[in-house]
C-alpha positions as CSV (number, residue, x, y, z in Angstrom):
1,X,0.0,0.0,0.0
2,X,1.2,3.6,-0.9
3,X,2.4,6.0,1.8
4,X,1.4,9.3,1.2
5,X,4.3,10.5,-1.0
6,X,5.4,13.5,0.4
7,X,5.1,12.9,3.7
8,X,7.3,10.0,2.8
9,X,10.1,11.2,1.2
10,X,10.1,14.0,4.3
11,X,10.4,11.4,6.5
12,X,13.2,9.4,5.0
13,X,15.3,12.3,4.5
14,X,15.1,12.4,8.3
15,X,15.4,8.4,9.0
16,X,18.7,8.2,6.8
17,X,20.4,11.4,7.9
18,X,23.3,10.9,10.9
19,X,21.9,14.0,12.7
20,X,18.7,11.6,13.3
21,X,20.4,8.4,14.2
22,X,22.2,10.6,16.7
23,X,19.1,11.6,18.0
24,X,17.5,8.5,17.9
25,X,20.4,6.8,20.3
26,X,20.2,9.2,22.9
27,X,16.7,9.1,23.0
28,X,17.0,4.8,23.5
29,X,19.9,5.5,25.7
30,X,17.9,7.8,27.9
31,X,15.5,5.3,28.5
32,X,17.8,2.7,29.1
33,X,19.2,4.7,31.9
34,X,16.2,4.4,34.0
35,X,16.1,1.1,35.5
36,X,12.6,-0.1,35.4
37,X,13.4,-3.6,36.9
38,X,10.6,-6.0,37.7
39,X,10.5,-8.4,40.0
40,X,8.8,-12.1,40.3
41,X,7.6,-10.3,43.9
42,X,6.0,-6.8,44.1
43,X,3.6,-5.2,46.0
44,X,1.3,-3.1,44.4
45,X,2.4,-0.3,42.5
46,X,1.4,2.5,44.5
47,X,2.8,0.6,47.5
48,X,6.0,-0.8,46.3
49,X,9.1,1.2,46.4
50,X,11.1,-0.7,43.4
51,X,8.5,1.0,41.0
52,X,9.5,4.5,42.1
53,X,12.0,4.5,38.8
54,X,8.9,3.9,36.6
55,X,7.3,7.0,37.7
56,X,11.0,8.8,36.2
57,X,10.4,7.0,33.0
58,X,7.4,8.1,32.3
59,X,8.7,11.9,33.4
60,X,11.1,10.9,30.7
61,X,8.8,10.2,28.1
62,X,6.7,13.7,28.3
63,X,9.7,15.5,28.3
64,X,11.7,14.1,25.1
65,X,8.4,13.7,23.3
66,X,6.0,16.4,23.9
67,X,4.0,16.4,20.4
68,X,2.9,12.5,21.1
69,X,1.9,13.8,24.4
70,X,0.4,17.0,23.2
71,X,-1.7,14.8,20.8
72,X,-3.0,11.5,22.3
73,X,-5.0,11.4,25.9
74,X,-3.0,9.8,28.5
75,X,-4.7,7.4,30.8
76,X,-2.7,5.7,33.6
77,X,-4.5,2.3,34.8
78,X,-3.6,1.0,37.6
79,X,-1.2,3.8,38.7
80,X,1.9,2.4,36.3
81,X,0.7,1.1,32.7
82,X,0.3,3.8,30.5
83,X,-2.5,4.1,27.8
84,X,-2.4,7.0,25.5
85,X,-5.4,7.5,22.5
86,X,-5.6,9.6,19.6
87,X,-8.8,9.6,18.1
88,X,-9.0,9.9,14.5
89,X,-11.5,11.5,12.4
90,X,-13.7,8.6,11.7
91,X,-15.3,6.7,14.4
92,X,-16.1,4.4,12.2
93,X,-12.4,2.6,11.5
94,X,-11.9,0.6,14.2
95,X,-8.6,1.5,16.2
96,X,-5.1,0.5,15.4
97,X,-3.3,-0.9,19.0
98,X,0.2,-0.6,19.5
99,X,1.9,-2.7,22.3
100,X,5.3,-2.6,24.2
101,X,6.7,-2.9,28.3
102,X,8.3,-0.8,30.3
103,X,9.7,-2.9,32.7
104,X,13.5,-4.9,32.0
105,X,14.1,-8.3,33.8
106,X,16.8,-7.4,36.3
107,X,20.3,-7.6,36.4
108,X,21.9,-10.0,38.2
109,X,24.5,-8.3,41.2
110,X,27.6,-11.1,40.4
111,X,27.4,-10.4,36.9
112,X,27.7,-6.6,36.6
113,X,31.2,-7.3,36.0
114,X,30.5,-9.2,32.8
115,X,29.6,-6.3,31.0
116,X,31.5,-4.5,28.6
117,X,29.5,-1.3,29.9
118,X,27.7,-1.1,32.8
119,X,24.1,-2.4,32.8
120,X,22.1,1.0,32.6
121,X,24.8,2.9,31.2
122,X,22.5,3.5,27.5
123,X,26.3,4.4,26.2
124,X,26.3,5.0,22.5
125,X,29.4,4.2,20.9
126,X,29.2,5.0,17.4
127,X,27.7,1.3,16.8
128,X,25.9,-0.1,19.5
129,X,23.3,1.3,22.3
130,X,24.4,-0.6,25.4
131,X,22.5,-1.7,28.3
132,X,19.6,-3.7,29.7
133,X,16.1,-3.1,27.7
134,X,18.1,-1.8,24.6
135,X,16.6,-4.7,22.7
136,X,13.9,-6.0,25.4
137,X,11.7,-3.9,24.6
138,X,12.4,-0.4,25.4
139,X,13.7,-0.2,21.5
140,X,10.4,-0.8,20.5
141,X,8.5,1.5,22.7
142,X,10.8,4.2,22.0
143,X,10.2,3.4,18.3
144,X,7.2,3.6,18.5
145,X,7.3,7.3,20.3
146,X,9.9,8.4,17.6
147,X,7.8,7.2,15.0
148,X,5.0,9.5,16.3
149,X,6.8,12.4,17.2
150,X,8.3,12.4,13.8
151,X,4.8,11.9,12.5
152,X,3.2,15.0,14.0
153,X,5.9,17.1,13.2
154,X,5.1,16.9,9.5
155,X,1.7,17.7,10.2
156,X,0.3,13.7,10.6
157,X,-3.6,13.9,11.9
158,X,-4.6,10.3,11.5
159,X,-8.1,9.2,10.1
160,X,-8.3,5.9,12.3
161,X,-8.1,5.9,16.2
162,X,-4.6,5.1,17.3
163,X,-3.8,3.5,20.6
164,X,-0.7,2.8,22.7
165,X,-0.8,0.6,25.4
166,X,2.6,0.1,27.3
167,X,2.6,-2.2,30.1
168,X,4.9,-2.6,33.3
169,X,5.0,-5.9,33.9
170,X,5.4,-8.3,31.1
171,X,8.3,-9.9,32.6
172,X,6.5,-11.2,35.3
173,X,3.3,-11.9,33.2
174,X,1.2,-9.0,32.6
175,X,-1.2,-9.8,35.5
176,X,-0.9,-6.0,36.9
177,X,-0.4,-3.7,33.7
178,X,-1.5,-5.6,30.7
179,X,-4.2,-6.8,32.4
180,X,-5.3,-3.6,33.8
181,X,-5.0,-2.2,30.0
182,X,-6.8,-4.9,28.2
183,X,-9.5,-4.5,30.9
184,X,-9.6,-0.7,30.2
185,X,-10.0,-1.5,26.5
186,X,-12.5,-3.4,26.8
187,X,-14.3,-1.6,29.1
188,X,-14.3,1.7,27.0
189,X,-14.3,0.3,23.3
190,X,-15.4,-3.6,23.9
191,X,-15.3,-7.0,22.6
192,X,-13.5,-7.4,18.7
193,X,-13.5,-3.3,18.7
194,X,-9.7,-2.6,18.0
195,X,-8.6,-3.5,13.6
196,X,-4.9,-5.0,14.8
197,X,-2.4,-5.0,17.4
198,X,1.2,-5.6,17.2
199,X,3.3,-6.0,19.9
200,X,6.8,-6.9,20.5
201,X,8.2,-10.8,18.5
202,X,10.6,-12.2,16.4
203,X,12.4,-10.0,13.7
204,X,13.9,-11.4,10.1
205,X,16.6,-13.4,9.4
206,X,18.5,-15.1,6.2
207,X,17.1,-18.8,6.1
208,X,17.6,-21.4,3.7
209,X,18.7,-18.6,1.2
210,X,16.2,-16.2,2.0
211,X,15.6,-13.0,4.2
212,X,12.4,-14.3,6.3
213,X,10.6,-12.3,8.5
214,X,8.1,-14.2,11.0
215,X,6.0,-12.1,12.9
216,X,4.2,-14.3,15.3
217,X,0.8,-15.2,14.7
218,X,0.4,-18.3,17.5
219,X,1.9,-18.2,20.7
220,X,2.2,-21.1,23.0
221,X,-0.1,-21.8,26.2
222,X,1.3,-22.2,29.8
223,X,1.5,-24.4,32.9
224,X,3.8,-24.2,36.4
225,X,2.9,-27.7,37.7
226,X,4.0,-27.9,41.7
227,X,5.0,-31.4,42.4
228,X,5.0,-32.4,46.3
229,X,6.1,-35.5,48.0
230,X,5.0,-35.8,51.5
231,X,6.0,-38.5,53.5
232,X,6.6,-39.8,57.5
233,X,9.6,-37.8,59.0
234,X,12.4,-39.5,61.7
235,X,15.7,-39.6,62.6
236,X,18.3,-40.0,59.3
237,X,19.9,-43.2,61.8
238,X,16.6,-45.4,60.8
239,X,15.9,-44.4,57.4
240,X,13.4,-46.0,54.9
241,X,14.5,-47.7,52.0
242,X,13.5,-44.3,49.8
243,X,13.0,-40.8,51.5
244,X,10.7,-38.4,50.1
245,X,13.6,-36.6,47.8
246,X,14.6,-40.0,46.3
247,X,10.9,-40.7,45.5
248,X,10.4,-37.1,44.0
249,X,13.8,-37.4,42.0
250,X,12.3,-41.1,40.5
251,X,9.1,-39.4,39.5
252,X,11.0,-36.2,38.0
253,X,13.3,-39.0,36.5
254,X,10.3,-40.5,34.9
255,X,8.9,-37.1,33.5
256,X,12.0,-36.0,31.7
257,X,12.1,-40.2,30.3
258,X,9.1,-38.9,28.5
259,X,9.4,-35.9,27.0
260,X,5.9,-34.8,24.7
261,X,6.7,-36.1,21.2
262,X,7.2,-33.1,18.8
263,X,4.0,-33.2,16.1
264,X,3.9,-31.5,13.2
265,X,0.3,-30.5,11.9
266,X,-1.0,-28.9,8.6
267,X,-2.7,-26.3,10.8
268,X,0.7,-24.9,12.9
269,X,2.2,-21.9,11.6
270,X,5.5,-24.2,11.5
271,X,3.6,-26.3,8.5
272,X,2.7,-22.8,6.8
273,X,5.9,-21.0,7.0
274,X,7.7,-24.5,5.6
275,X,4.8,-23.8,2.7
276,X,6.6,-20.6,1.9
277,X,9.9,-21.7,2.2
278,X,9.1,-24.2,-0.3
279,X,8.1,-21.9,-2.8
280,X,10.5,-19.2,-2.2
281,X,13.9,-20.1,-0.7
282,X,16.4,-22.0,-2.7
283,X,18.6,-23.7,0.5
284,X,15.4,-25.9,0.7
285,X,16.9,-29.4,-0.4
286,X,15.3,-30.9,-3.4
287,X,14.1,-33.6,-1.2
288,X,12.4,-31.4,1.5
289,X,10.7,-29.3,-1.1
290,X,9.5,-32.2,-2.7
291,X,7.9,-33.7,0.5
292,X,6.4,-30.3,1.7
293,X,4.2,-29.9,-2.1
294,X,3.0,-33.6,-1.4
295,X,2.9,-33.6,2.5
296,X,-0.6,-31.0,1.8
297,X,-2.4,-34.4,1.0
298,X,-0.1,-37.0,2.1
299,X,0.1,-38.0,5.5
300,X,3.6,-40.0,4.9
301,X,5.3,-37.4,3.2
302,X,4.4,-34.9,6.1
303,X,5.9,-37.3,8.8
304,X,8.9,-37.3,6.0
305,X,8.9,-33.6,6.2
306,X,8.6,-33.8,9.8
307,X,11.8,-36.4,10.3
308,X,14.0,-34.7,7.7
309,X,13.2,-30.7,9.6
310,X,12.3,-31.2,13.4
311,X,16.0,-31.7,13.9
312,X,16.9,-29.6,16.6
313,X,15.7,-28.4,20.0
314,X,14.2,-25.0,18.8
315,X,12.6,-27.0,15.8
316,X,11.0,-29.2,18.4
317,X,10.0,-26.4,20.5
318,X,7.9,-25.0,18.1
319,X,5.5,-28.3,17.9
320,X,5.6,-29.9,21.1
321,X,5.0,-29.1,24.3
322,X,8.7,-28.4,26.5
323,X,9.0,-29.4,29.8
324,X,11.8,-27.8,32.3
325,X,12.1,-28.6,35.8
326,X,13.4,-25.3,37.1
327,X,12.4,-25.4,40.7
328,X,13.5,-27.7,43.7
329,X,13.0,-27.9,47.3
330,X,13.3,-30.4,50.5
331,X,15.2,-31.5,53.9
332,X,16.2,-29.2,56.9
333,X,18.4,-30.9,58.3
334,X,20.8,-33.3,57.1
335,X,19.9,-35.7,60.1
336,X,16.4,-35.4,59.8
337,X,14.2,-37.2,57.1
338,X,12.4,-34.8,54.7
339,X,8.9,-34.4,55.4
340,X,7.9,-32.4,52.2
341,X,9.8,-32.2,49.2
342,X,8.6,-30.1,46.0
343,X,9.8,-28.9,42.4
344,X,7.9,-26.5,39.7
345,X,7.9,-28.2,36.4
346,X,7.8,-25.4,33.8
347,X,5.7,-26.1,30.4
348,X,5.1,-24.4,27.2
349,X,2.1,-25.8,25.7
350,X,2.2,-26.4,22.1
351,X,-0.6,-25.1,20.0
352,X,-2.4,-28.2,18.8
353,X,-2.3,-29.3,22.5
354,X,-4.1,-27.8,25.9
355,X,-3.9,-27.6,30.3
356,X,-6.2,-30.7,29.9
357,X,-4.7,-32.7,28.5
358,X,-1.1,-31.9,29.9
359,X,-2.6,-32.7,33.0
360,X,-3.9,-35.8,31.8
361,X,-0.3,-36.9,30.9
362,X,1.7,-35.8,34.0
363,X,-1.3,-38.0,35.8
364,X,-0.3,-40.9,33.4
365,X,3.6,-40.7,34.3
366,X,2.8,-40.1,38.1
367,X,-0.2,-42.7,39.0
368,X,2.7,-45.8,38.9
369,X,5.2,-44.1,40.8
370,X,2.8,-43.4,43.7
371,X,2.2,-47.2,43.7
372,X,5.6,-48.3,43.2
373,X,6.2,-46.0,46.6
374,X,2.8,-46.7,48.3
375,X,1.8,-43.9,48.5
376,X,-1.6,-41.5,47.6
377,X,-1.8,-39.5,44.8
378,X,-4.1,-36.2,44.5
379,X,-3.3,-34.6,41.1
380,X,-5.1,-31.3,40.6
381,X,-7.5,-31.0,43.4
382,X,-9.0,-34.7,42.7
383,X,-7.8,-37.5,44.2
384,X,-6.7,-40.7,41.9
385,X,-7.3,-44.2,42.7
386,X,-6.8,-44.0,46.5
387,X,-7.6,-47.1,48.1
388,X,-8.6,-47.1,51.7
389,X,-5.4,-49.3,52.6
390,X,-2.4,-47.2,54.7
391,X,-0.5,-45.2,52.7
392,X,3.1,-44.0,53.5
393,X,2.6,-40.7,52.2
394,X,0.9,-38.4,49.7
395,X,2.0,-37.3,46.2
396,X,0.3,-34.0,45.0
397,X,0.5,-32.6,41.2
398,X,-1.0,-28.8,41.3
399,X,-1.2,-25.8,39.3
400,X,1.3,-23.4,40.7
401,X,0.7,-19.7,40.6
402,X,-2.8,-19.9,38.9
403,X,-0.4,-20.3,35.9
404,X,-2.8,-21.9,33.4
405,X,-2.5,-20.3,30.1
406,X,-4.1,-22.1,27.0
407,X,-2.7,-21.8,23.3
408,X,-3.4,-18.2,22.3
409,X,-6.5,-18.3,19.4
410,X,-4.4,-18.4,16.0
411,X,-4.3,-15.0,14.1
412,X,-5.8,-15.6,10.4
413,X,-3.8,-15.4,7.6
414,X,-5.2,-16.2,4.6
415,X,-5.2,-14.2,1.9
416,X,-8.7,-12.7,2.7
417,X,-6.6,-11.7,6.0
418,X,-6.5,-7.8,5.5
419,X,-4.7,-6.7,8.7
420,X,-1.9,-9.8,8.1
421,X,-1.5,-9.1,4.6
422,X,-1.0,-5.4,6.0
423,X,1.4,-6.0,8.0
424,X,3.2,-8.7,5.3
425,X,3.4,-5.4,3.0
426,X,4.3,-3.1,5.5
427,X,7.8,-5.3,6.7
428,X,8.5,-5.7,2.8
429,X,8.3,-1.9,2.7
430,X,10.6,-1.2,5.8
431,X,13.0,-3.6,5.0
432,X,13.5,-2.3,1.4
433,X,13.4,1.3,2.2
434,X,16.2,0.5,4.6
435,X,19.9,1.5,3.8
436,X,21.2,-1.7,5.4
437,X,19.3,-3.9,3.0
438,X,18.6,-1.6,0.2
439,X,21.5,-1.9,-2.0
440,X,21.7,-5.9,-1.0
441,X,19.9,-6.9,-3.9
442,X,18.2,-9.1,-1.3
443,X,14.6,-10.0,-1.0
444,X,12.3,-10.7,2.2
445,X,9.3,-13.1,2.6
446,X,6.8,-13.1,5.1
447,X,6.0,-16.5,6.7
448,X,3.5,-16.9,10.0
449,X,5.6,-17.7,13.0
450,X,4.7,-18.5,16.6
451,X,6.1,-17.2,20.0
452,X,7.7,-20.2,22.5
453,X,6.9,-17.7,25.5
454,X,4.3,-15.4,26.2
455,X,4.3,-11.5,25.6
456,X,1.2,-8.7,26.8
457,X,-1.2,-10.0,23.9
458,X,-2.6,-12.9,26.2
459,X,-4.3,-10.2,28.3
460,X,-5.5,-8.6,25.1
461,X,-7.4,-11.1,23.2
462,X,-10.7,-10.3,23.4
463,X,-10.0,-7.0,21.7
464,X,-9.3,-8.3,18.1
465,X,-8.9,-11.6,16.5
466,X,-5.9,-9.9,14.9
467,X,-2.4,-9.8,17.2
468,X,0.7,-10.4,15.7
469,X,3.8,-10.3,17.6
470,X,6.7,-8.6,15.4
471,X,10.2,-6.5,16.2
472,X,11.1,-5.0,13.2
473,X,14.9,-6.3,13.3
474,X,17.5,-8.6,11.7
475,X,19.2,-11.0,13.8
476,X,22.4,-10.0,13.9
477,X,21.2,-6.3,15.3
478,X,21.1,-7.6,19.2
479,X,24.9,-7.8,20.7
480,X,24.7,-10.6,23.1
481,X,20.3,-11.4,22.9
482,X,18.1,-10.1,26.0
483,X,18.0,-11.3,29.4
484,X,21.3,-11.2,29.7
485,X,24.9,-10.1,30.6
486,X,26.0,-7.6,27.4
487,X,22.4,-6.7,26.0
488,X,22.9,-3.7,23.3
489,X,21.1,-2.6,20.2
490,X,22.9,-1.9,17.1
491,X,22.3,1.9,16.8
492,X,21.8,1.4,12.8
493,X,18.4,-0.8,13.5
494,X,16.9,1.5,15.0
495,X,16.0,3.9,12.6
496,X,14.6,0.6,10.8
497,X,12.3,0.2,13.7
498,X,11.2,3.6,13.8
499,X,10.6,3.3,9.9
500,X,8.4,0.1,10.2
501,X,6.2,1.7,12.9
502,X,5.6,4.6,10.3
503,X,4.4,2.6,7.7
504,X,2.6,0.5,9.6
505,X,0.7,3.7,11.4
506,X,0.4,5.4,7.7
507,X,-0.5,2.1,6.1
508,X,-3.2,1.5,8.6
509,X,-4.6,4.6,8.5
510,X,-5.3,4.6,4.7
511,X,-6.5,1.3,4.9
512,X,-10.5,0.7,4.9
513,X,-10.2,-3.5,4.3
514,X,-8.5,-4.1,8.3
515,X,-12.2,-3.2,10.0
């Protein structure tokens, strides 16, 4: 889709100058100097001391970008997520939603001297932005903000309602600030009201040949399972033949024996992107690209497709559930018997799966381990095949943290899709327009991809059938990846992220097919 012409070549002319690069680092590097940390346990926001640095970032954010904030309505729900609205001139588009956190997961004290700069340093040094949130996900807010500011400074007034919702605590799951916005959203524009929303994802990279961009259009459901062992305490100078941590490390034993089988289906966004990878990349072998035309009717040449690409751990992850014991707890006292043991067995839920039936299966694997050991088993709040016989203890299988999260609903993307075929045209634009890629004589394809872990959009979902989870980046643009000692930003992407949020806000608002 055309961008209006003028306003586009004003607005590259600014994007590919050094004087706006310049700009554009400081204003990242600013951000990242705040540190908005959050924790896995806060008090509430307006109780809470460690949010007092969120209340400076949003200080920060009036004061570098006062036309956004002259422009859009600022709402703050629930004292620290930030909402800000522009209505455009006809009610009658339904609203574009942009997404992005505030909050950085915190740096670890021992590893502070890791880093190459210090953590919250934001030190630009003629190539990279350095510190934590660079790339998670303070680039893309600030984007975002750039994008705008630059926008209404050429005299942008949109035609569809644009909305900005920035929460405060994805790391820690949204259940404070992207909850409090979605529930604001809904509450003021209601159920299927908003025409897309893009959040933070994936970026592109070169695959098989090909420059592939895969904003997310699945994302993976969720479960903490808490695993507890109780048994009959004593002294350690009598002790049974198994205490209760051997018998929880034979039943964690058993669970890792059987991993969920990876399973690749002709409805996962993994069996659609190998579609387009088919058709368009040439590093597909001859014998893959043969089996992916025939695996659309063939059920032996998709489990031939299946064996030949489901070849490595992050292949797998995309279409099977994970499992990752991450958590473990148990004794006193190195005399006395354990009386209650636990562990927390992290799960990503794959999308053809659901809690049900994960449950189902860590019953299966746990039901002949409490007989083997004697012992009762209750296994999410019912209890399974007790007999009335003693038992020597109790094994309990619970939901941990009211984590339950099921496979988000899957984004269309057909080619009736208007908002994905949107977006599809508005990365090709970005990426082209770029001068990283520009003279590279290098084209990109858009294929559906899914998320592993979860971002904001699980609180969002009623708003829109349409949420796609995208960071308009190339691979090689993150120093050292997020959560993590070294995190930077190579400055260069940023003005690419700043152009793909202009697009996307100029292509949307031209647009009458996303409603």
């Amino acid at each position: 889709m055309e961008l209006t012409p003028n306003l586009r070549g004003e607005l590259e002319d600014l994007y590919t100058s050094s004087p706006f690069v310049n700009q554009a680092a400081e204003w990242l590097g600013g951000a990242v100097r705040i540190p908005t940390e959050s924790y896995d346990v806060m008090g509430p926001p307006d109780e809470d001391p460690r949010w007092a640095p969120f209340h400076d970032f949003h200080a920060y954010l009036q004061e570098k970008f006062p036309q956004v904030h002259s422009k859009f309505t600022l709402t703050k729900v629930n004292t620290l997520a930030l909402v800000y609205t522009w209505i455009g001139t006809d009610a009658s588009l339904k609203p574009l939603f942009l997404a992005a956190h505030q909050d950085v997961v915190p740096v670890e004290p021992n590893t502070i001297g890791q880093w190459l700069q210090p953590p919250y340093s934001g030190l630009y040094d003629g190539e990279w932005i350095w510190g934590r949130g660079s790339c998670d996900d303070k680039s893309g807010l600030i984007g975002i903000m750039i994008a705008l500011e630059s926008l209404i400074s050429k005299g942008f007034n949109p035609t569809r309602t644009l909305i900005l919702g920035f929460g405060f605590d994805e790391e820690t799951g949204g259940k404070a600030g992207a909850q409090a916005i979605g529930d604001y959203l809904f509450k003021y524009f209601g159920e299927n009201s908003i025409s897309m929303i893009v959040d933070e994802g994936g970026g592109f990279s070169e695959q098989s040949g090909i420059v592939t961009a895969m904003p997310a259009v699945a994302e993976k459901g969720y479960l903490d399972v808490h695993v507890q062992v109780n048994t009959l305490g004593g002294h350690s100078s009598v002790p049974p033949p198994h205490t209760g941590i051997g018998i929880l490390a034979a039943l964690l034993a058993e669970v890792e024996k059987h991993p969920m089988e990876p399973k690749l289906t002709r409805e996962s966004t993994t069996y659609e992107a190998l579609q387009c990878m088919a058709e368009h990349a040439p590093g597909v072998s001859k014998s893959l690209r043969k089996n992916i035309v025939k695996s659309r009717k063939s059920d032996k040449a998709l489990k031939k497709v299946a064996d030949e690409y489901i070849v490595t751990p992050q292949l797998r992850s995309l279409v099977s559930t994970t499992q990752a014991i991450d958590l473990i707890s148990g004794g006193v006292k190195v005399n006395a018997l354990p009386e209650q043991v636990w562990a927390v067995i992290n799960h990503r839920i794959a999308t053809h799966s659901s809690v049900p039936e994960l449950q189902r299966r860590l019953v299966h694997l746990t039901a002949p381990i409490a007989r083997q050991f004697n012992l009762s088993l209750v296994a999410f709040g019912k209890e399974i095949g007790c007999k009335k016989t003693p038992r020597a203890g109790v094994i309990t299988l619970s939901e941990a943290w009211n984590s339950a999260l099921a496979p988000a609903p899957r984004t269309p993307t057909d080619a009736d899709a208007a908002p994905y075929q949107l977006l599809s045209g508005t990365i090709r634009a970005a990426y082209h327009e770029s001068v990283s890629f520009r003279d590279t004589g290098k084209d990109i394809i858009v294929a559906p991809g899914m998320s592993t872990g979860n971002t904001d959009t699980k609180r969002y979902w009623k708003l829109t059938k349409h949420i796609f989870r995208y960071n308009h980046r190339g691979a090689g643009d993150g120093y050292n990846g997020a959560h993590t000692v070294n995190e930077a930003l190579r400055a260069k992407a940023l003005p690419d992220v700043v152009r793909f949020f202009t697009y996307l806000i100029l292509n949307a608002d031209e647009s009458r097919s996303i409603d």
